[in-house]
N, C-alpha and C positions, 0 to 999 in steps of 0.2 A: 652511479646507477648500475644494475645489475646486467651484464650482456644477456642476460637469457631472451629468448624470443618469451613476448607475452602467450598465455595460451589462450584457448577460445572463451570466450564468454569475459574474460578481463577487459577496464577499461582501458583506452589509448594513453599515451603515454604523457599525451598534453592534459589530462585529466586531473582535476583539482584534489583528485583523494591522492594521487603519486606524488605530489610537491611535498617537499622534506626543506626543513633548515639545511644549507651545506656545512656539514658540520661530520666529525668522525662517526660511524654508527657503532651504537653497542651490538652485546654477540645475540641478547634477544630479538624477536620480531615483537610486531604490532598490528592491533587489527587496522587494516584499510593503505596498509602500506606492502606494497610487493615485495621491498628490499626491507632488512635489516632499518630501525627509523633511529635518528640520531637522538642525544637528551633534549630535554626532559623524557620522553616518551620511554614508558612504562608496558610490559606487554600487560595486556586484557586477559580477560579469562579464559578465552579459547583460541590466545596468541600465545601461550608458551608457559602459562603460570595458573595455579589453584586461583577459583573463585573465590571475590573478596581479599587474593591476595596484592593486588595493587590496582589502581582506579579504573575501573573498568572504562572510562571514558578516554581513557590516556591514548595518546596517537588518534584518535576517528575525528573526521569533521563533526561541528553544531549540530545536537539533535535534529529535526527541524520542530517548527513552531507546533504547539497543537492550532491553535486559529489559523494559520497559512496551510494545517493538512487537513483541516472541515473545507475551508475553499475552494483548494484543491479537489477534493472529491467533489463537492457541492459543482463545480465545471464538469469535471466529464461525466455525472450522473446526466447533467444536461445535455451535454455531448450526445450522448448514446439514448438518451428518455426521449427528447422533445423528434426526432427523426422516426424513434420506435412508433411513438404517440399517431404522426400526422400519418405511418404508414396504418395504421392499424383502423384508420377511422372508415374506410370503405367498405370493413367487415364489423363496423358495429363500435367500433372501439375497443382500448383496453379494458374499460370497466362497463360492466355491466350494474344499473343503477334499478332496482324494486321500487315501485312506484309505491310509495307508502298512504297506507287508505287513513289513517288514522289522523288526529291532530298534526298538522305538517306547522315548525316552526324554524325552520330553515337548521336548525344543528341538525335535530334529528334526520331528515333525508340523507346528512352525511352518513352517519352510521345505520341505513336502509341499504347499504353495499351488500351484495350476496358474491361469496367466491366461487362464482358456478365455472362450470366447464371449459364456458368463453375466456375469460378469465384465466383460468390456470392453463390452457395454451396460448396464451399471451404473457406470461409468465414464463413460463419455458422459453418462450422464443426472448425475453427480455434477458432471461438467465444465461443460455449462450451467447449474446450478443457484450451481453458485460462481462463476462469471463473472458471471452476472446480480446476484449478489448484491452482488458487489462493483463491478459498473459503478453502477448504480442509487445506491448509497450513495455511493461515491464522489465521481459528480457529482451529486448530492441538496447536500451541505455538505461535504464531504470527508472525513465520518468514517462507517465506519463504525459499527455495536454496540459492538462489541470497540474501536474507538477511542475513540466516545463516553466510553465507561466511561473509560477509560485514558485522556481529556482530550488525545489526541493528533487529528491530521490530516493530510492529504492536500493539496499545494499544488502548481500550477504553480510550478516553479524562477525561471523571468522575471520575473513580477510577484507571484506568490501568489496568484493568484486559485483559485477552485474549479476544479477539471478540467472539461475539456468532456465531451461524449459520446465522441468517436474516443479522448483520453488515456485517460478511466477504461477506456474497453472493453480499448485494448491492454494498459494494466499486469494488468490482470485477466488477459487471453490470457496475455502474458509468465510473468506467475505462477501459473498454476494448468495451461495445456496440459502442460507437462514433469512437473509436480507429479504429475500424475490417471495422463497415460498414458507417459511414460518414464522418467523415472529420480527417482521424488521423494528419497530419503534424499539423492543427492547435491546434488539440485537445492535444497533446502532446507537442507544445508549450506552451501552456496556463497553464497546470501541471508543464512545468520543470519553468519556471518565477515563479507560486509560492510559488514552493519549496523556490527561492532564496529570495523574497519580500515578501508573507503571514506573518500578524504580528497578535499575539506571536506566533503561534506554527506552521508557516512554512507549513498549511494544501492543499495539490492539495483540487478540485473538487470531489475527488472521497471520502478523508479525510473528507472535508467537509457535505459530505453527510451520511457516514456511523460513524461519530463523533470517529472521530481514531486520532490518531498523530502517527508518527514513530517516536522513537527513540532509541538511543545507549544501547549497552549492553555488560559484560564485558566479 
């Protein structure tokens, strides 16, 4: 292993992305490895070598699953929703529901939701509450609650190291601004598709912006 002092934001040294075969390293690096990684391991595209020019996935731990990162979220949405919900109901609640005069057959009062004012300051306040959540945790070790659980995480693409402050805060804005206040059904389809089709590294929107991959951990 390499003497250098780890720097800030890098994971501990017990850390499953640092484990290498003991084996001679070659003179290239790898993403997710701090030292030079021994063979097989191929550098990636932003560890030393032209895109497409050897497997992008060479040296990183297992993507993670797409169905372990919908659960994953799918917990700490409830983490941070069901606490926001019960505080909010002494002002009326988060949604404010139009009492619909016409033929009422129980869909329709669903879509009688009006986005009034109550409403989108409840939103806001839901908006910073999940962004902090997920910045904080993020760059804490890279997992989440929800990921904890689920043994997934949160990586710089480059090296793997933990997210700084700026990556975690933007993937957080990326995913949750359009989520809270414009268009979440589509927007959170658009993310879960693809988790399952994004080729190589399975990146959302928000991934892609804050240059993260999730993956498995042991």
């Amino acid at each position: 292993m390499s003497n250098d002092q780890p720097t800030s934001g890098q994971p501990p040294e017990d850390d499953p992305f640092l484990k290498k075969p003991h084996e001679p390293p070659p003179s290239s690096g790898s993403p997710y490895d701090s030292a030079p990684p021994p063979p097989p391991y191929d550098p990636g595209p932003y560890g030393g070598g032209p895109y497409g020019g050897a497997d992008p996935l060479a040296g990183m731990p297992p993507l993670g699953e797409p169905g372990k990162r919908i659960l994953a979220r799918l917990i700490d949405f409830l983490i941070i929703s069901i606490p926001l919900y019960l505080i909010s109901l002494p002002w009326g609640g988060v949604v404010e529901v139009t009492e619909n005069n016409g033929d009422s057959n129980g869909v329709s009062d669903v879509f009688s939701q009006t986005y009034s004012g109550h409403q989108l300051v409840w939103s806001l306040i839901g908006l910073v509450a999940y962004v902090a959540y997920d910045t904080y945790f993020t760059h804490k070790d890279g997992r989440t609650l929800g990921k904890r659980l689920l043994k997934l995480r949160v990586a710089m693409l480059n090296d793997g190291r933990v997210p700084d402050t700026g990556a975690a805060f933007l993937r957080a804005v990326v995913l949750w601004l359009p989520a809270l206040l414009c268009c979440p059904c589509l927007w959170w389809l658009i993310n879960i598709v693809l988790m399952f089709t994004d080729k190589p590294y399975r990146q959302g929107l928000h991934d892609k912006a804050a240059k993260t991959v999730v993956v498995q951990t042991n």
